[in-house]
OpenMM code with the backbone's topology and positions (N, CA, C; nanometers):
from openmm import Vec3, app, unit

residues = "UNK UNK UNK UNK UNK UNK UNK UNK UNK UNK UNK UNK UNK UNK UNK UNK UNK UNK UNK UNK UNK UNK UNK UNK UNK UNK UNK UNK UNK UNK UNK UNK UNK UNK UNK UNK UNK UNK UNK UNK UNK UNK UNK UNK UNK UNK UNK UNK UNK UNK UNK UNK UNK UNK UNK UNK UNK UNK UNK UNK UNK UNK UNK UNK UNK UNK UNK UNK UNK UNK UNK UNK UNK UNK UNK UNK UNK UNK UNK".split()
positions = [
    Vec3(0.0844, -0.1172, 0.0000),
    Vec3(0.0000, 0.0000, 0.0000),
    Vec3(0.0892, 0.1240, 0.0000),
    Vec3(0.0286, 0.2751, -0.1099),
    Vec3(0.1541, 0.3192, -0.0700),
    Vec3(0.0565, 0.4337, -0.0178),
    Vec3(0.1543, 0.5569, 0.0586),
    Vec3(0.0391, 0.6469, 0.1504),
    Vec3(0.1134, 0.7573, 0.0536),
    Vec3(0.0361, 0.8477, 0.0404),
    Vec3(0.1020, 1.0446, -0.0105),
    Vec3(0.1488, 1.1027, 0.0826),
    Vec3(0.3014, 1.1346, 0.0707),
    Vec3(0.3770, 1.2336, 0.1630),
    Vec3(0.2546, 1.3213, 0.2408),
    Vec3(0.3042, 1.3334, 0.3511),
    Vec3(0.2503, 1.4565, 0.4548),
    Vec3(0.2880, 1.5994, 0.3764),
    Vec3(0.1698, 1.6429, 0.3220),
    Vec3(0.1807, 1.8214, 0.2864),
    Vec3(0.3055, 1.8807, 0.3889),
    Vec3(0.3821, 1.9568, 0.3208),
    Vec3(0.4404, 2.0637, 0.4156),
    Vec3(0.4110, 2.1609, 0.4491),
    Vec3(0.4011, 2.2063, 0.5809),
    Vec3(0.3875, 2.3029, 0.6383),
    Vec3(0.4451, 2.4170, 0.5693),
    Vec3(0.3651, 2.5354, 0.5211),
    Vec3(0.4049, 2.6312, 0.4952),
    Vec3(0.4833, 2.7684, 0.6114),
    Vec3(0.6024, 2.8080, 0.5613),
    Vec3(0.6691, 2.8753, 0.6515),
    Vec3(0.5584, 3.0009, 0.6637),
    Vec3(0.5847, 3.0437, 0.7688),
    Vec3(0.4941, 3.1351, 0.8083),
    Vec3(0.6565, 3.3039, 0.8227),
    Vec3(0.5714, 3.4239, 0.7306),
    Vec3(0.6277, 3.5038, 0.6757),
    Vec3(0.5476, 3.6490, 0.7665),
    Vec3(0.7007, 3.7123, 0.7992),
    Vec3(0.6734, 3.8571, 0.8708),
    Vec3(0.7153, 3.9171, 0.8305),
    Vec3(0.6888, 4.0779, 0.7835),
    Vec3(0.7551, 4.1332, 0.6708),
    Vec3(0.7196, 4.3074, 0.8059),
    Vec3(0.8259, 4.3431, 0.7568),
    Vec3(0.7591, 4.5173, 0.8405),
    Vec3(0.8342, 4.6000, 0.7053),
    Vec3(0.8192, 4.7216, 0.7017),
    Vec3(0.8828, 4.8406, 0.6631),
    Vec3(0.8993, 4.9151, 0.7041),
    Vec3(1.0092, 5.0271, 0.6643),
    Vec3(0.9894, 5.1697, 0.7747),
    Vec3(1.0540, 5.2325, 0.6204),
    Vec3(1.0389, 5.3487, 0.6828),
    Vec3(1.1041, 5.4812, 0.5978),
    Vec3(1.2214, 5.5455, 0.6696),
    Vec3(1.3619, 5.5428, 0.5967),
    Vec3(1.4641, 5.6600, 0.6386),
    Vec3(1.4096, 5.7445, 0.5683),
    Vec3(1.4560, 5.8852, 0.6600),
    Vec3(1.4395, 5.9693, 0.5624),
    Vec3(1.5618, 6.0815, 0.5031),
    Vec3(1.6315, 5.9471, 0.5047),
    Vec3(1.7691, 6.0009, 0.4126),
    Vec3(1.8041, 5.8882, 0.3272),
    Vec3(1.9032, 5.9558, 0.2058),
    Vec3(1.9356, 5.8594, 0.0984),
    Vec3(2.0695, 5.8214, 0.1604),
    Vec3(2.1339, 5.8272, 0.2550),
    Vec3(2.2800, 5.8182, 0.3153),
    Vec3(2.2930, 5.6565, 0.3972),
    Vec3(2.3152, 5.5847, 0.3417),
    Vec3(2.3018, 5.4792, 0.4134),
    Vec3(2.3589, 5.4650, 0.5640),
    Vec3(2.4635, 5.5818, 0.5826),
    Vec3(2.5075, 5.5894, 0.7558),
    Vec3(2.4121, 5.6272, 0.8330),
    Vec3(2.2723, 5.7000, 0.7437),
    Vec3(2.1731, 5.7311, 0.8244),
    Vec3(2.0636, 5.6404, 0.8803),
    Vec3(2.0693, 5.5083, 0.7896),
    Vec3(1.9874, 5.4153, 0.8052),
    Vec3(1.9521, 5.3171, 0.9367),
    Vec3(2.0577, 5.3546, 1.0082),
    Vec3(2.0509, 5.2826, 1.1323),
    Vec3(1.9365, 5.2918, 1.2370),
    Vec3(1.8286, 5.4061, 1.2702),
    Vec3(1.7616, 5.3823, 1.3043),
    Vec3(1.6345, 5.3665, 1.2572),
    Vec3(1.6390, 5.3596, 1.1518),
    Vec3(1.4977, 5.2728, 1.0672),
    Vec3(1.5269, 5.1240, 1.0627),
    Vec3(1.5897, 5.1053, 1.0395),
    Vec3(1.6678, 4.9415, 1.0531),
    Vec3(1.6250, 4.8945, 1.1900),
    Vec3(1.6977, 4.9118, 1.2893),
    Vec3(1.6794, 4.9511, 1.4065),
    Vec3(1.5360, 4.8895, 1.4561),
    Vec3(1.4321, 5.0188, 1.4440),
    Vec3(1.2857, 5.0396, 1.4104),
    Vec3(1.2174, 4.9068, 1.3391),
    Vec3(1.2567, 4.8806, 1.2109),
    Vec3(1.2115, 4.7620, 1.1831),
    Vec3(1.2142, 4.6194, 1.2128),
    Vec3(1.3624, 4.6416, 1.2449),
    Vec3(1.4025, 4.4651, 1.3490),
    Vec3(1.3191, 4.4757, 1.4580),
    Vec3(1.2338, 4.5477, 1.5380),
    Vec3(1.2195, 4.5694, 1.6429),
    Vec3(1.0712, 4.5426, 1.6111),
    Vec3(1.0314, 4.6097, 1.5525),
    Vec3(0.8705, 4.5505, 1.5410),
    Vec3(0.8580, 4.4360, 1.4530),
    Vec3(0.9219, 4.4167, 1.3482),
    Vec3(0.9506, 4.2515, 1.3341),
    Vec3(0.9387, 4.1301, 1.4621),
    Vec3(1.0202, 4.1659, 1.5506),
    Vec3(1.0707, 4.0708, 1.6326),
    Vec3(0.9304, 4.0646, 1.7284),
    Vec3(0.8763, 4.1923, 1.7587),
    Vec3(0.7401, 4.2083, 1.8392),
    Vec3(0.6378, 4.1309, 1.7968),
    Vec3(0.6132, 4.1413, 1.6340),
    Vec3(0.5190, 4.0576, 1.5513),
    Vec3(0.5383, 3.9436, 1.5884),
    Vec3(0.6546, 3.8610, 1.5685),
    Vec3(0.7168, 3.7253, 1.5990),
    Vec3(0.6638, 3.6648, 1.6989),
    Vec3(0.7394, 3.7431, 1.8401),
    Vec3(0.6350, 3.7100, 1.9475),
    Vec3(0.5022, 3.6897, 1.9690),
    Vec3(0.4387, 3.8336, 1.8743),
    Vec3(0.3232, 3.8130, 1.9210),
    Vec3(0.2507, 3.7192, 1.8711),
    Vec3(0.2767, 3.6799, 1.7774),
    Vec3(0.2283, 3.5443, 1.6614),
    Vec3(0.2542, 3.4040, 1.7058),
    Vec3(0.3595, 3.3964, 1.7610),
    Vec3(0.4528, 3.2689, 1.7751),
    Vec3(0.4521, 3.2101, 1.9579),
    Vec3(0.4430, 3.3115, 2.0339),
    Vec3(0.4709, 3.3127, 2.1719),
    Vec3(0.6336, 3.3069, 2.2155),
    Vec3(0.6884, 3.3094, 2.1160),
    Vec3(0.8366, 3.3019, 2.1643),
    Vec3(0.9263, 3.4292, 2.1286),
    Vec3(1.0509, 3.4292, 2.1636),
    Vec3(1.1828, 3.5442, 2.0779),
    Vec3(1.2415, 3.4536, 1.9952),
    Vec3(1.2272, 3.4804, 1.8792),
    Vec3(1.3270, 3.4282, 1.7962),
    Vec3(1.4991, 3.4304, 1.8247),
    Vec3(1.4967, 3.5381, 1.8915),
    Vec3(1.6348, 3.6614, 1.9049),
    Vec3(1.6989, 3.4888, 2.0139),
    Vec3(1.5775, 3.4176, 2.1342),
    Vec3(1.6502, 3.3439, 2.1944),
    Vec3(1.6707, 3.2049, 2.1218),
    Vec3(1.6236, 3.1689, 1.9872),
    Vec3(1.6935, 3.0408, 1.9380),
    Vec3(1.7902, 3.0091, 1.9151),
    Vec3(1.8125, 2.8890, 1.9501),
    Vec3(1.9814, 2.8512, 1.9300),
    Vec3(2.0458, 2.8776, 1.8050),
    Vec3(1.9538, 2.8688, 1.7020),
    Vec3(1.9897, 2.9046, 1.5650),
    Vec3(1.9892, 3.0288, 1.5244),
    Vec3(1.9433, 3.1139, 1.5799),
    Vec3(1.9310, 3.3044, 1.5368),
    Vec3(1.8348, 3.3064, 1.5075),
    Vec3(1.8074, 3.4419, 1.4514),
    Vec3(1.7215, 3.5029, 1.3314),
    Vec3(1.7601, 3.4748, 1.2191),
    Vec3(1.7332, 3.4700, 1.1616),
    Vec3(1.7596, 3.4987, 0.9739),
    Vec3(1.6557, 3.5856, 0.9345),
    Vec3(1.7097, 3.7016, 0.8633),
    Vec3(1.6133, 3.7845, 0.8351),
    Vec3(1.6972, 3.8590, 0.7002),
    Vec3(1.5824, 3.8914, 0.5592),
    Vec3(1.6617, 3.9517, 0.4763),
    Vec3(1.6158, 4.0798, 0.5032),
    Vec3(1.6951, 4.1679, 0.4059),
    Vec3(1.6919, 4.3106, 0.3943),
    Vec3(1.7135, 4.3737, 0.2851),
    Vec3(1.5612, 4.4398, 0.1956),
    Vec3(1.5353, 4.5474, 0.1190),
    Vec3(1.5464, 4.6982, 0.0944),
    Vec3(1.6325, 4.6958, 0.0353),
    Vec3(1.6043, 4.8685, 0.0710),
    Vec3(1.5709, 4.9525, -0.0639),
    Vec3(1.4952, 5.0141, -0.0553),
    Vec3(1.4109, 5.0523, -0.1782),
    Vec3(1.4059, 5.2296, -0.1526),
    Vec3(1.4636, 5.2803, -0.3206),
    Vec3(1.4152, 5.4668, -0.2780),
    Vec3(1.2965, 5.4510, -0.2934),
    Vec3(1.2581, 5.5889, -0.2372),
    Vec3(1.1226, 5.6605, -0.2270),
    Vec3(1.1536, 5.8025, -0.2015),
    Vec3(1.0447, 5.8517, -0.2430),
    Vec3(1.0656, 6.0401, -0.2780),
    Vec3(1.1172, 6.0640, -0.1714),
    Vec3(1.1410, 6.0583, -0.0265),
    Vec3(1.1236, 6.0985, 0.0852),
    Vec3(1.2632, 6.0599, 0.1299),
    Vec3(1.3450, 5.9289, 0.0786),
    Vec3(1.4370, 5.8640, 0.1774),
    Vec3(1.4549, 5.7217, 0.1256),
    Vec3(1.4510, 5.6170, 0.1911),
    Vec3(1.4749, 5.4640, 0.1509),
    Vec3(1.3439, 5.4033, 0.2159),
    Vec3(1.2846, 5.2948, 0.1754),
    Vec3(1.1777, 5.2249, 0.2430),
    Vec3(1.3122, 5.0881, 0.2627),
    Vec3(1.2779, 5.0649, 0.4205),
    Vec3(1.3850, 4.9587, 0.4398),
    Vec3(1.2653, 4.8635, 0.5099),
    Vec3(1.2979, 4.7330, 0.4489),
    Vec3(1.1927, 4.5938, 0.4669),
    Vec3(1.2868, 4.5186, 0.5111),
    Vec3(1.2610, 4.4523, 0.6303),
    Vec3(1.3088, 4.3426, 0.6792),
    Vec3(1.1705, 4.1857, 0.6985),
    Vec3(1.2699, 4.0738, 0.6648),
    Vec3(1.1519, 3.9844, 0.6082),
    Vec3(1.1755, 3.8926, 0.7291),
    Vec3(1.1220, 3.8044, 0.7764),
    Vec3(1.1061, 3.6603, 0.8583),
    Vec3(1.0768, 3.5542, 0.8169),
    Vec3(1.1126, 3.4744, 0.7914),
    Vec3(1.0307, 3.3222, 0.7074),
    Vec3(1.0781, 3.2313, 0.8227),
    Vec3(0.9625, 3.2102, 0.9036),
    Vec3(0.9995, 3.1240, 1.0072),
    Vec3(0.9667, 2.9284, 1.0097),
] * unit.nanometer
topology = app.Topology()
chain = topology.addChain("A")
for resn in residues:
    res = topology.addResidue(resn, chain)
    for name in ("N", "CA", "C"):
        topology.addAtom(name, app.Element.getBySymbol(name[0]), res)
């Protein structure tokens, strides 16, 4: 008899953005900052845990996109 693989669980995805509002990337640090931070809040609040305490880390990518104003900086989660 043969059985069909168990579906995989789809990773579950946290995405935030923020706005610098400079094109200077030395300025970017506290939008970055800003976004890891409510990222990581989402996480929790979704998950019940800190990612920040797994033995394995975070992994998180990073977008940074102009906009009239500055950079839109996206940090992603695929947990």
């Amino acid at each position: 008899m043969q059985t069909d693989p168990e579906p995989e669980a789809e990773a579950t995805v946290h995405t935030v953005t923020v706005e610098a509002s400079s094109t200077h990337p030395e300025d970017w640090g506290r939008a970055t900052a800003r976004a890891l931070s409510q990222l990581i809040q989402e996480i929790i609040a979704t998950t019940g845990t800190d990612p920040c305490r797994d033995p394995e880390g975070l992994d998180v990518s990073l977008h940074i996109k102009a906009v009239p104003e500055g950079e839109a900086i996206t940090v992603t989660w695929r947990g």
